[in-house]
N, C-alpha and C positions, 0 to 999 in steps of 0.2 A: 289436619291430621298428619299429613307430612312433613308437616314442619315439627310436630312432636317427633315422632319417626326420625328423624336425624338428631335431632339433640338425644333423644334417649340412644341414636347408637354412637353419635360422638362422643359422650358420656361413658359409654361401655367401650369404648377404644381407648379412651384416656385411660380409665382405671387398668383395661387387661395390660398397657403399653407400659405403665410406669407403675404396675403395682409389687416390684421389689423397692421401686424409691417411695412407697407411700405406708409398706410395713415398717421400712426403718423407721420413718418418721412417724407412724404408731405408737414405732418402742421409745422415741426419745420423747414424744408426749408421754409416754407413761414413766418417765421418769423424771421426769421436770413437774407433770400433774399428774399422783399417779388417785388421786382423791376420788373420782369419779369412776375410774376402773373397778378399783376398791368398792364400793357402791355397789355397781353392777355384778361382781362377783361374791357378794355376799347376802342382796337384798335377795326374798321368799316371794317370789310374788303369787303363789296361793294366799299366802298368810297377811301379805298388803294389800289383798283384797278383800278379808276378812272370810275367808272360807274354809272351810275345815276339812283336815285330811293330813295325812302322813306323806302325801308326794312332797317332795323340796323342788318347785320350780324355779330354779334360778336361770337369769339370762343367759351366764354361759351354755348350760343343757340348752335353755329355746334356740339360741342361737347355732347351736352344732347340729342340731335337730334341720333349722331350716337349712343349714349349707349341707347338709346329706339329703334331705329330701326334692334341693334345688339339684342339686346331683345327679339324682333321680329322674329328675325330671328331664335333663339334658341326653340318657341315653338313647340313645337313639334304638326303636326296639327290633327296627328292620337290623340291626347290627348284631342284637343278641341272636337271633335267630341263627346267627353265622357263626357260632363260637361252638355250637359240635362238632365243627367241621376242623376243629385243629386241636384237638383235647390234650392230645399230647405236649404239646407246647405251653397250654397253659398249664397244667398239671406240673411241668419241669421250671414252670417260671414262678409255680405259689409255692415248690420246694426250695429251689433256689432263696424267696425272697424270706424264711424263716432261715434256711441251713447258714447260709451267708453272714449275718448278720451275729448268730448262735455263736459262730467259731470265730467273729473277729472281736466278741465281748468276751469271752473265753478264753481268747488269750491277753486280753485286757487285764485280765483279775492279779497275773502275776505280777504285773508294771503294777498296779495299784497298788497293790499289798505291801509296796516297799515306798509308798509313797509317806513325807514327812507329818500330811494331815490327816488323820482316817476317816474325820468328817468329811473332808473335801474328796478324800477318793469315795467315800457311800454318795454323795451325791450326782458323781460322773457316771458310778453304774447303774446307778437306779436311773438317774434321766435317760442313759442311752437303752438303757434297758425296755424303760420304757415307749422310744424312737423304734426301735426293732421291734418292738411288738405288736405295735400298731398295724392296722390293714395300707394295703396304696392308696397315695392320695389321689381323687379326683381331678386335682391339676397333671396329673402326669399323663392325661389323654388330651390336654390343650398342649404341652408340650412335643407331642407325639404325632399329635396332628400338623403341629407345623413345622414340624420336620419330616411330613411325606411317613409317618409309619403306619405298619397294619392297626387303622381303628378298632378292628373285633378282637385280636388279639389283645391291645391294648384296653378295651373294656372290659374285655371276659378276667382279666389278672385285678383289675378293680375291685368287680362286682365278687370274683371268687372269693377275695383277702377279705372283703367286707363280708358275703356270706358267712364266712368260716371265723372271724376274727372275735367272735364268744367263744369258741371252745380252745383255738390257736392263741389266744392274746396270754389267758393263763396261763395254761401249756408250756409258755416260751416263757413267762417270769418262772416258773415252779423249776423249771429246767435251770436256767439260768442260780437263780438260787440255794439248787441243789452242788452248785461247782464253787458259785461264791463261798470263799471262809466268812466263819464267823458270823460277826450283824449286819453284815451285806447279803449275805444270803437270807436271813433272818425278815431281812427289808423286802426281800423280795418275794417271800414265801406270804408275808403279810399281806404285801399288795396284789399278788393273784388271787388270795383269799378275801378280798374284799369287797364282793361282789363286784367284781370286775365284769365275768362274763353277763352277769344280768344287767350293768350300764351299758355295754354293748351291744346286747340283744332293743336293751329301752331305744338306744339314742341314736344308734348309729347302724344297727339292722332295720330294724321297721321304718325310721323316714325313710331310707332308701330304697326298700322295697314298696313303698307306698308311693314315691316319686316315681318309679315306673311302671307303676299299676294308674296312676294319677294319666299319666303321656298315652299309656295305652288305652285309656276310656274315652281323652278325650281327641283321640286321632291326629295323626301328624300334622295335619294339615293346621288344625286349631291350634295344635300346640307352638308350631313354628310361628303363631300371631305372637302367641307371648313371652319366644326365645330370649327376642330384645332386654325384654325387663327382667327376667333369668339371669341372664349373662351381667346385668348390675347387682343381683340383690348379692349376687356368692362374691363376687369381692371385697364388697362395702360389709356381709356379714363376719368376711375371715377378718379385714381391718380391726374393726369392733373387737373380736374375740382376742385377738392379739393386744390389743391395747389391754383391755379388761384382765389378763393374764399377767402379761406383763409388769403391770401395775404395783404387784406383790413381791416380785422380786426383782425389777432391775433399780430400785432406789435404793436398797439395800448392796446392792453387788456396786454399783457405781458409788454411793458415798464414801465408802473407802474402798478404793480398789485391791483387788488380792492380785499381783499382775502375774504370779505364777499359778494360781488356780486358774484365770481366764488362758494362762498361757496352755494348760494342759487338757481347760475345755476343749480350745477349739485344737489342737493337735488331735487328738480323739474324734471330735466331728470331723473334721477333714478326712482323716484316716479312712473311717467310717462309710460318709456318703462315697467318698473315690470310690469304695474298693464296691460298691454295690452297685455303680454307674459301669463299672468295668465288667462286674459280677456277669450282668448283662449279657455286655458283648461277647465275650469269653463264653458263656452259657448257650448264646446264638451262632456260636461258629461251631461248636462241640455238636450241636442237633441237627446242622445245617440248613440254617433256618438263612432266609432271604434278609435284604435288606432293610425289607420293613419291616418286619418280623425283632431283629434283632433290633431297631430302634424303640420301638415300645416295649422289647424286654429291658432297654438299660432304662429307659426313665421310669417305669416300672419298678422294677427293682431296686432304683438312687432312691426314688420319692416316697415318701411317706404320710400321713395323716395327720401331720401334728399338731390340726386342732383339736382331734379326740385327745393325744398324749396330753397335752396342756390342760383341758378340762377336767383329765382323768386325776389328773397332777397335782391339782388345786383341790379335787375332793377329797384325796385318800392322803394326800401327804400336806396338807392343808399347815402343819405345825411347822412343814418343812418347807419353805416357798423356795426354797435357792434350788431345790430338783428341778425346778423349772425351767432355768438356765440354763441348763444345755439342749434341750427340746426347743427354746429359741432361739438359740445357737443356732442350731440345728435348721431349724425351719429355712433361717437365710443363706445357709451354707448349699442348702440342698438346689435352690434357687439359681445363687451364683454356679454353680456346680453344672446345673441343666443348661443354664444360660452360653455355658463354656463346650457344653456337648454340642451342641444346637450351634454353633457358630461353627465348631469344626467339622460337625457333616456341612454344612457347607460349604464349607473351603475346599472338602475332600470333593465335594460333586464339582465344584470349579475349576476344579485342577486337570 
């Protein structure tokens, strides 16, 4: 039994240790084979079981489903309990993580609109569009954590973005579309109207809520027996999901490369996660909030969900697969990005 016990956590150290060098290589599997992704992101598997019904259960839904409800399951709920006790902070930090975002694609639309492709600029705002709209991602409490930040503040900006992110995810494309010209805004009005808030509510509210209703029945105690295997299923499921995604558009972006369209993705992502990792800090010194505090507001804030953006990505803009591309831009930037905060609170505390 012990000796399970260490390989299942030496297994979960490898992957949490090196799992930005095992997304890339996701994405270069999925462009070198992207056959099987392909597969995954299109097979019914109601319908390949032969059962009748109008749900579409495809892997990618199972799969976001499981990493939200493994999510869930990770909260710790002695923690929740503690997040009345600073409301205000997260309140300023779920404003922040929409207003921020709102006014740096906002003033995106003007650089775009004199841009020389109009296709290539609708697919920069629509993927970042859809990066911002998203709720915070669940890894931004494993980053938070190990850089010594407030855990309850850091899980209450989780759970709130995820709470609220069916009525907020629209909201914020409807907005956004209402400033974009033209069939950018048109794109974007389509995609808040596309039953967005009810995938939301399906995929990515209720696992979550069910993962910590799931922890709370079965008590801490039991539950920390089966942390270990938690702590593999959610990065071997983001892998998966990434490749799967992937699949559709980076074999297309790499076979001929566009090197000014990759060049003004990632100028945009960069742009982006910075100014929201910053947003943060800036946001925590304004409230005067402590140390910990203001570290789970910037990786909060930087980080985002974008395995729901990618799933969302592939259902609704399905004709459009290069939207995708900067959502996995995105995804590794936000990474490198946290990676780069996390090294400099460190340095700042050894100084």
């Amino acid at each position: 039994m012990n000796a399970v016990m260490d390989k299942t956590s030496a297994v979960s150290h490898f992957l949490h240790r090196h799992l930005l060098k095992l997304i890339i290589l996701s994405y270069g599997l999925a462009a070198v084979l992207p056959g099987p992704g392909l597969w995954l992101k299109e097979v019914d598997l109601v319908e390949l079981a032969h059962l009748r019904g109008p749900i579409a259960a495809t892997p990618p839904k199972l799969l976001l489903w499981l990493l939200l409800f493994n999510a869930g399951m990770r909260a710790r709920t002695d923690r929740i309990g503690r997040l009345g006790r600073r409301p205000g902070m997260i309140l300023a930090g779920l404003a922040a993580n929409m207003i921020v975002p709102l006014a740096f694609l906002a003033l995106m639309v003007p650089a775009l609109g004199v841009w020389h492709n109009p296709n290539e600029a609708a697919v920069v705002l629509v993927g970042l569009a859809l990066v911002s709209s998203m709720p915070i991602a669940g890894s931004s409490t494993g980053w938070a954590q190990a850089a010594d930040g407030d855990m309850a503040l850091s899980l209450g900006l989780v759970l709130g973005s995820t709470l609220l992110s069916p009525l907020t995810t629209p909201a914020l494309l409807h907005t956004l579309g209402a400033i974009a010209p033209s069939h950018y805004g048109e794109e974007l009005h389509q995609l808040a109207a596309s039953d967005t808030g009810a995938f939301l509510f399906a995929w990515v509210l209720i696992p979550s809520v069910l993962g910590i209703a799931a922890r709370a029945a079965m008590g801490e105690d039991r539950t920390q027996r089966v942390e270990r295997r938690l702590k593999i299923v959610a990065p071997v499921t983001l892998l998966i999901l990434c490749y799967a995604n992937a699949s559709s558009c980076l074999p297309q972006a790499l076979a001929k490369p566009d090197w000014d369209f990759l060049g003004i993705i990632m100028a945009f992502v960069a742009g982006l996660c910075t100014l929201t990792f910053a947003a943060g800090h800036v946001i925590g010194r304004l409230a005067g909030a402590d140390r910990g505090q203001r570290v789970a507001l910037m990786f909060g804030l930087g980080m985002n969900n974008n395995g729901t953006g990618l799933v969302l990505a592939s259902l609704t803009m399905g004709s459009q697969p290069l939207v995708m591309l900067p959502i996995i831009v995105y995804n590794l930037v936000q990474h490198l990005v946290a990676g780069g905060v996390d090294a400099l609170l460190r340095r700042t505390e050894c100084a």
